[in-house]
C-alpha positions as CSV (number, residue, x, y, z in Angstrom):
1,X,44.9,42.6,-16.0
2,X,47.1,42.5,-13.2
3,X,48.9,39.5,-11.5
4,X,46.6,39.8,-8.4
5,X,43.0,39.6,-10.0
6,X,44.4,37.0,-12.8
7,X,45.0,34.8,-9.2
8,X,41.6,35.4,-8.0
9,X,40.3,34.4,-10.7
10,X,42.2,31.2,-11.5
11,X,40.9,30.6,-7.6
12,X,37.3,31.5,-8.6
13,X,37.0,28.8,-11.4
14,X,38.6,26.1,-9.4
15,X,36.3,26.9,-6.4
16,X,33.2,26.9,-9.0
17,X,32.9,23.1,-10.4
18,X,33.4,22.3,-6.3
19,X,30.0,22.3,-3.8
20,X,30.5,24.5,-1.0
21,X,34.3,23.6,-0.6
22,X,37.2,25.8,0.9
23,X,40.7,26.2,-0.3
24,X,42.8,25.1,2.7
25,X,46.2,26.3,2.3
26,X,48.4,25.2,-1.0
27,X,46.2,22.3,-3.0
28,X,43.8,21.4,-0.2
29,X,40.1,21.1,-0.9
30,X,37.8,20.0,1.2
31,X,33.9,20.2,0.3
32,X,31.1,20.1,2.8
33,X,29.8,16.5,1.9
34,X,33.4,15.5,2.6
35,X,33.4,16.8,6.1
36,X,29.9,15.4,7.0
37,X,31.3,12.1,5.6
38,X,34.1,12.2,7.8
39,X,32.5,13.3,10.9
40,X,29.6,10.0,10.1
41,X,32.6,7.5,9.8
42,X,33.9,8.9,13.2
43,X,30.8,8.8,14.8
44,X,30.0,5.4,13.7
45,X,33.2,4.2,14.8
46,X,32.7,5.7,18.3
47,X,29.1,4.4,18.6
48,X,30.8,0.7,17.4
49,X,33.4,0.9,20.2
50,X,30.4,1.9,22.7
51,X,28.4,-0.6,21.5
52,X,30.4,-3.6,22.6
53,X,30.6,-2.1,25.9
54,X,27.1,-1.4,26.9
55,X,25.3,-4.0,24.6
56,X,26.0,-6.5,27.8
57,X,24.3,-4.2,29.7
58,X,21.3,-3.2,27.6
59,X,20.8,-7.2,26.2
60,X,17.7,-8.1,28.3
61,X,16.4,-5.1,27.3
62,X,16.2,-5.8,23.5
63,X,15.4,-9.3,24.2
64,X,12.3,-8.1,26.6
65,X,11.5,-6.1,23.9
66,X,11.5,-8.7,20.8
67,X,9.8,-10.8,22.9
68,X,7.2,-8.4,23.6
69,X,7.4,-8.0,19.7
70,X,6.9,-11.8,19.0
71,X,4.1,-12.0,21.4
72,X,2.1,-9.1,19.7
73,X,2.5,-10.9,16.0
74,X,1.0,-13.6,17.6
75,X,-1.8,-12.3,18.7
76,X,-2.5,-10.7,15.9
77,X,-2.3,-13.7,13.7
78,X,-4.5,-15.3,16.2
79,X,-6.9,-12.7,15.7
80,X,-6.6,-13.1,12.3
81,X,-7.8,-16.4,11.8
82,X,-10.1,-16.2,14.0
83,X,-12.0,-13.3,11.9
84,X,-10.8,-15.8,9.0
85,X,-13.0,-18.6,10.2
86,X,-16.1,-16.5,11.3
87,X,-15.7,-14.9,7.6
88,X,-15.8,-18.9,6.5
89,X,-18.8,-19.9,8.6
90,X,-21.0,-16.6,7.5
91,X,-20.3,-17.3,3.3
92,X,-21.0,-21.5,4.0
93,X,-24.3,-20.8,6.2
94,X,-25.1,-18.0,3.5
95,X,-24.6,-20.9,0.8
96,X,-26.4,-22.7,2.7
97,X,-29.3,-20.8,3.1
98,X,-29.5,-19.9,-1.1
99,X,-29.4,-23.2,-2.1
100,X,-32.2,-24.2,0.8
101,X,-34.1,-21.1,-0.9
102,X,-33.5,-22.6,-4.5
103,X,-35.2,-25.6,-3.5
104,X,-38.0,-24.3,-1.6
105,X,-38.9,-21.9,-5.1
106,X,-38.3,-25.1,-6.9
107,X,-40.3,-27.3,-5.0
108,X,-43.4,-24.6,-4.8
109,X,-42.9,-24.3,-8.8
110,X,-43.3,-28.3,-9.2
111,X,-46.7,-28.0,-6.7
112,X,-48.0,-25.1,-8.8
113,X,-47.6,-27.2,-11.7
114,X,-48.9,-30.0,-10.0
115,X,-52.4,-27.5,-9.2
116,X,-52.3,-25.9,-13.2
117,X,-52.9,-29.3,-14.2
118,X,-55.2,-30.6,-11.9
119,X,-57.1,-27.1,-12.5
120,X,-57.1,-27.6,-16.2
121,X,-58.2,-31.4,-16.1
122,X,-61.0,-30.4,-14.0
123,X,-62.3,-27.8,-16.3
124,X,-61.7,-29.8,-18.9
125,X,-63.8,-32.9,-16.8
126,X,-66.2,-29.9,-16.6
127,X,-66.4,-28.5,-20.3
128,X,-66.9,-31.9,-21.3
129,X,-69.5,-32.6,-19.4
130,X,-70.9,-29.4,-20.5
131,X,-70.6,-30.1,-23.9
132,X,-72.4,-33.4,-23.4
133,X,-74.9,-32.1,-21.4
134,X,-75.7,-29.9,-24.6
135,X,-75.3,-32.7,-27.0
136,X,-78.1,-34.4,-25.1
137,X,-80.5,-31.5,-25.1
């Protein structure tokens, strides 16, 4: 091989284990996710600088706007409980209601009972009677 392609070569497999880099001159690499971290870190510190300046400015803004924010949650939370308590009220008056039901069935059970046994004393009254009226034949 000659000394040219042994020195692309050697540059080849140093460029391949690196993402997307570039050989800058004598021993400078620099990859992609280097430059975008260096162009973030400038940008943050340019939007930091601005920041101090215009967040005087833009202040009752924001605090119009968490307000705003604030006021919504609690609306929301009043709306809330609100479907909360009517929720509340339907299950007690549906409660309410069963347990009205389950004494109305009870109390009709007991009268039908009461009405069996009435029924069956009078046809017993009536078979004995019967049976005496035959006796006496």
């Amino acid at each position: 091989m000659t000394q040219e392609k042994k020195e692309t070569k050697s540059e080849e497999g140093e460029n391949n284990g690196k993402e997307g880099g570039k050989r800058m001159g004598e021993g400078i690499f620099i990859s992609k996710k280097s430059l975008w971290l260096m162009a973030g870190g400038a940008l943050g510190a340019i939007a930091a600088l601005g920041l101090g300046k215009t967040f005087k400015k833009i202040r009752p803004a924001v605090i119009g706007a968490v307000k705003e924010g604030y006021a919504f949650k609690e609306w929301v939370a009043a709306k809330i409980e609100t479907v909360k308590e009517d929720i509340e009220d339907i299950v007690a008056e549906a409660k309410h209601s069963y347990h009205k039901d389950l004494e109305a069935s009870a109390e009709a059970v007991k009268k039908e009972k009461e009405i069996i046994e009435k029924v069956e004393q009078l046809v017993g009254k009536k078979m004995s009677r019967k049976k005496a009226a035959r006796e006496g034949e």
